[in-house]
C-alpha positions, 0 to 999 in steps of 0.5 A: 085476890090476896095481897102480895106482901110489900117489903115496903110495908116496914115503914108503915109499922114504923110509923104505927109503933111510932103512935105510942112514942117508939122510935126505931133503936137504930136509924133506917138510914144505914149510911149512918150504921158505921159512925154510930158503931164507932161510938159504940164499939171498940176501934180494933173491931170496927176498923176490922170490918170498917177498914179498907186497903191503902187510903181506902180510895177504893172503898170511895170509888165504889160509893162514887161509882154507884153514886154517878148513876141515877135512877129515871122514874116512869109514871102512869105504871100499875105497880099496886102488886109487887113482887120482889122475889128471884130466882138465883142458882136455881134457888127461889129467893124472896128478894134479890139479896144475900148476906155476904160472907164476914168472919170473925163476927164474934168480934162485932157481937157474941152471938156472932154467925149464929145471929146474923145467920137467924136473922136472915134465915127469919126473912128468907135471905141467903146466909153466907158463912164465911170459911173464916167464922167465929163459929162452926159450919155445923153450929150456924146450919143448926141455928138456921134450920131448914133455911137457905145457907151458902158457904164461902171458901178461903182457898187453903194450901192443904187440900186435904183441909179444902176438901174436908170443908167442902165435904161439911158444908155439904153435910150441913146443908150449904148449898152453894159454894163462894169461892174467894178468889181475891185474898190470897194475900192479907191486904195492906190495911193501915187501921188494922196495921196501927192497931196491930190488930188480926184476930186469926192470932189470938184464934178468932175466926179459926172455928171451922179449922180448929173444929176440922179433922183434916186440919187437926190431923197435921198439928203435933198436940191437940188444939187446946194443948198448944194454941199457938202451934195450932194459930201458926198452922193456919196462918201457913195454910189459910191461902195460897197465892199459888193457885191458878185455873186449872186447879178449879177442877178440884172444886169441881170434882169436890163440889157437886152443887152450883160454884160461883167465884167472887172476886171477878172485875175483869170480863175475861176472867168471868169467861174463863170462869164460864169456861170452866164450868163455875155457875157464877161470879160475884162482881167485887174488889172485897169492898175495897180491902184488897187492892188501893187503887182498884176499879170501882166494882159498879164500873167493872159490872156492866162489862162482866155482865156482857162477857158473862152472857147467859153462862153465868149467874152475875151477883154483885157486892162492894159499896151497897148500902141503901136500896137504891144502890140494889136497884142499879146493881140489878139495872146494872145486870147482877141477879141479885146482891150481897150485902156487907159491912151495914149488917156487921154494924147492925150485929155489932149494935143490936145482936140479931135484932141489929141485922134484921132490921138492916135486912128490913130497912134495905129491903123496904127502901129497894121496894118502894123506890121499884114502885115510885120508878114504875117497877113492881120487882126487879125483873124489868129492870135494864140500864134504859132505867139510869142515866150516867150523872156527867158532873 
């Protein structure tokens, strides 16, 4: 019989490029991605993507919060073959993960989407372009080829803008919608705030409105013409606080394919999603850049597990960094996972390169710790499988 390839296998090239004196240019440790990008890069991009709401007591709570759960290996369970692969809104992935959605990458790393989106695209992982990228829908699709790409959706005021999007990205090949639900305001976020940095005003992170016919018909000049007027326009329709449930119909009518809301912590809002007729939700506060104060996204997720049912397809974001944080997420209930800030920092540092080995790393490290806590793949995961640490 053939052997199934093991994710797991990443430690044993390490270890064999090692025979000639190589190291791995960024550590396989990614708790350690940030630290080294701050060292590197410059402090307004880094605190960009680093920087959280408030004090950041959310951004720790989602550390503690999966940090309080602890794995219960079992013994004596063949798990020689390993399969990590899922199945997720219908589509057949090689792991439970997704990268999720950052803009403005091109502050982290010129290559930007298109690197990040190469990278996953080369392991089979889902790339999720974010509504506020630093390049094109149409150009990040193009660098990805056939491969399976999502787009998330920053909900403008202008419908005719979101439905322009929608009508892209559905060209383009994206086949899933995220829809954020969580920013319909800019936060509180003092790193930003003391360096006075937001990249949308000087036009980074406006590629897809600034490429957009809808978006251009309501400027008075041509893009290039008056730069400011076009950064100012999208300030005023970037989100919109106004929005409540019934308008969820728009998506529906504007979307043929799976929607999912990501943003959901409270398990009557994952009903109400299922009640008009999303797909799926993403258990998430923003990795703690929305709301100082929030519940710790692995608290919230067991009780929108149970509320979601069979209805809804659960993924989960917000403190990931290692692989056995994937493996309690999955425990937890979520289908699969999304990772973040770690991949920015690998772009910020290596260029695709960069995000394929955190993509690599993550993948290895959920991989062998299924197998030494008697898992071959993420199916027979339950939460029979932690233990809530009391201490």
């Amino acid at each position: 019989m053939a052997t199934t390839r093991h994710w797991a296998d990443f430690q044993y090239e390490i270890y064999l490029n090692g025979m000639t004196g190589a190291v791995p240019r960024l550590p396989t440790d990614l708790t350690r991605l940030e630290e080294l990008a701050g060292h590197r890069l410059g402090p307004g991009p880094v605190g960009y993507v680093a920087g959280s709401a408030g004090s950041g007591s959310t951004a720790r709570a989602n550390r503690a919060a999966l940090d309080r759960w602890r794995i219960v290996p079992r013994m004596l369970r063949d798990v020689h073959e390993r399969d990590l692969s899922v199945e997720v809104l219908g589509r057949p992935l090689p792991a439970p993960l997704a990268l999720a959605p950052i803009g403005v990458l091109s502050i982290m790393h010129p290559d930007a989407e298109c690197a990040a989106a190469r990278a996953a695209a080369a392991r089979g992982v889902p790339y999720i372009l974010s509504s506020a990228s630093s390049t094109p829908m149409e150009q990040v699709a193009e660098a990805m080829g056939e491969a399976e790409r999502w787009f998330q959706l920053y909900w403008a005021k202008d419908r005719d803008v979101t439905a322009s999007f929608l009508e892209r990205a559905k060209a383009a090949g994206y086949t899933a919608l995220i829809v954020t639900l969580d920013t319909p305001l800019l936060a509180w976020r003092p790193r930003d705030l003391d360096q006075a940095y937001l990249p949308f005003l000087h036009g980074v992170g406006t590629a897809n409105y600034f490429s957009d016919p809808a978006f251009r018909a309501g400027l008075a000049k041509p893009v290039h013409e008056d730069p400011n007027a076009a950064v100012m326009h999208f300030v005023g329709m970037f989100a919109d606080p106004a929005k409540t449930w019934p308008d969820l119909a728009f998506l529906r009518e504007h979307w043929d394919g799976p929607i999912v809301l990501k943003g959901i912590l409270h398990p009557d809002d994952a009903r109400r999603a299922a009640d008009a007729g999303m797909d799926g939700v993403v258990v998430s506060n923003h990795g703690g850049r929305q709301v100082a104060g929030s519940v710790a996204a692995a608290d919230a997720l067991p009780r929108v597990v149970e509320a979601a049912g069979d209805r809804l397809t659960v993924l989960f974001d917000s403190g990931i960094r290692t692989g056995d944080d994937v493996f309690k997420a999955l425990a937890l209930g979520a289908r699969a996972v999304l990772l973040g800030r770690p991949y920015a920092y690998g772009l910020g540092l290596e260029g695709q390169a960069g995000v394929d080995h955190v993509i690599r790393c993550l993948l290895a490290e959920l991989d062998l710790t299924l197998a030494l806590s008697g898992h071959a793949g993420p199916g027979s995961l339950t939460s029979d499988d932690l233990i809530r640490d009391s201490a």
